[in-house]
C-alpha positions as CSV (number, residue, x, y, z in Angstrom):
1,X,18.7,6.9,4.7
2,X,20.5,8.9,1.9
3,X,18.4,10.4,-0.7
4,X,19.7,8.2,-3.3
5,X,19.0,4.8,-1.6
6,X,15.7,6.3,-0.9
7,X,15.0,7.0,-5.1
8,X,16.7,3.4,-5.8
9,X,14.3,1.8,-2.9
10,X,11.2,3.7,-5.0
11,X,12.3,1.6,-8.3
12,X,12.4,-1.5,-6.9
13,X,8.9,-1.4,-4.7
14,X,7.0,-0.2,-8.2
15,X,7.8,-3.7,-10.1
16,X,6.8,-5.4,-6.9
17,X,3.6,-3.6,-6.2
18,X,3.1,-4.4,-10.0
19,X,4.0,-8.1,-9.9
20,X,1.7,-8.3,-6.7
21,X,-1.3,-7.0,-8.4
22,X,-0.4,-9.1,-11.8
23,X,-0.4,-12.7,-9.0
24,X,-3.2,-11.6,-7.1
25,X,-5.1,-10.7,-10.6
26,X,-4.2,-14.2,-11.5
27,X,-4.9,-15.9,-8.2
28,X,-8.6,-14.9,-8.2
29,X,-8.7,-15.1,-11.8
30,X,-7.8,-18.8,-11.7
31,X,-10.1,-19.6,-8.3
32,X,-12.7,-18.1,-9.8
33,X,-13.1,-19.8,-13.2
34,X,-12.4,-23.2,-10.8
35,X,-14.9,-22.6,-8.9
36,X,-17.6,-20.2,-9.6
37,X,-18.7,-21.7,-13.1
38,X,-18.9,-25.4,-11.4
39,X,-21.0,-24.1,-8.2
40,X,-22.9,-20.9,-9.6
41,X,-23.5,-21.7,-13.2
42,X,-21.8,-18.0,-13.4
43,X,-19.1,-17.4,-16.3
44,X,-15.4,-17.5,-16.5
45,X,-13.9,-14.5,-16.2
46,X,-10.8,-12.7,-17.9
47,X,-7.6,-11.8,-16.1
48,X,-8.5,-7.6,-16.9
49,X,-12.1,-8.9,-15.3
50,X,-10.2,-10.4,-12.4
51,X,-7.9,-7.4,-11.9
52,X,-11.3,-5.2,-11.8
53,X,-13.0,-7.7,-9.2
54,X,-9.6,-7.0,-6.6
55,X,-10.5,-3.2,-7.2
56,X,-14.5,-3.3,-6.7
57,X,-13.6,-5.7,-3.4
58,X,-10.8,-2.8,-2.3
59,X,-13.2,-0.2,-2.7
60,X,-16.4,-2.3,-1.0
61,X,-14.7,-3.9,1.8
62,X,-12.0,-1.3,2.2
63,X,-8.7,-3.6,3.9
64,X,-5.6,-3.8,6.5
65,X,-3.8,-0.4,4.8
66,X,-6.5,2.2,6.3
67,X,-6.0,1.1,9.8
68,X,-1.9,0.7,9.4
69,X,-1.8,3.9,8.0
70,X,-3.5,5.7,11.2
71,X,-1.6,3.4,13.2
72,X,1.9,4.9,12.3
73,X,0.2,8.5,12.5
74,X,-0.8,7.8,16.7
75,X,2.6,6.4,16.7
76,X,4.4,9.7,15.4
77,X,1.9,12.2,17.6
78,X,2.3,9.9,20.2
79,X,6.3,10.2,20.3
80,X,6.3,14.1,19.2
81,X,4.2,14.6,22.1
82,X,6.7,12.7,24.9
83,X,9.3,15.6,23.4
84,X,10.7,18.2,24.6
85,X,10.7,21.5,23.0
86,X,14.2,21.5,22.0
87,X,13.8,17.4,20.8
88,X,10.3,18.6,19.2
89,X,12.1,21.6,16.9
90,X,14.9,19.1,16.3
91,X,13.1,16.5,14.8
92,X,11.0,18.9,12.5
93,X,14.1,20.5,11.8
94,X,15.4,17.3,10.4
95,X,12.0,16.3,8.8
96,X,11.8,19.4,6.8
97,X,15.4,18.7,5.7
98,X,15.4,15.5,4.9
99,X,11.7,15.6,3.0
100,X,11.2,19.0,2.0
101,X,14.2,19.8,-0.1
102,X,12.8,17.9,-3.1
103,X,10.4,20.6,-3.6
C-alpha cells in the first residue's frame, strides 16, 4: 500500500469509528430507557450517559480487540520464525522502510 492511500484510508476509518460510537451510544441509550425504567424502576438515561455506560462496560468486561490484537502478533512471530535469515532481514528491511520513515 502506498503511503498516500495509507493517510486517505486513516481519514475515512476516524468518521467511522466515530459514527460507530455515536449508533452504539444511541442503541443502548434507546434500549435502555425502553427497558430499564419499565422493569427496574431505574431512570432514563442521556445519550452522554449512554456513551459513558459503553466505556465503564469496555473497561469492566474488557471485549473481542485484546485477544485479536495478540492473535495477529502469534501470527507475525509465528511467520518471522518459519524465515530464513536472508527472508528474516528482508522483511525487516522493508518494515523499517515502509513504517519508519515517518519519523
Amino acid at each position: 500500500m502506498t503511503h498516500k492511500l495509507m493517510h486517505r484510508r486513516k481519514w475515512l476509518i476516524a468518521p467511522l469509528i466515530l459514527l460507530a460510537i455515536a449508533v452504539f451510544g444511541f442503541v443502548t441509550m434507546h434500549l435502555w430507557n425502553y427497558v430499564m425504567p419499565a422493569v427496574f424502576s431505574l431512570p432514563a438515561i442521556t445519550f452522554l450517559q449512554a456513551i459513558c455506560l459503553l466505556v465503564l462496560s469496555r473497561i469492566l468486561f474488557g471485549g473481542h480487540f485484546r485477544g485479536h490484537r495478540h492473535t495477529h502478533m502469534n501470527q507475525l512471530r509465528n511467520k518471522v520464525a518459519s524465515m530464513t535469515p536472508e527472508e528474516r532481514e528482508n522483511f525487516f528491511k522493508t518494515m523499517h522502510e515502509r513504517y519508519m520513515h515517518r519519523c
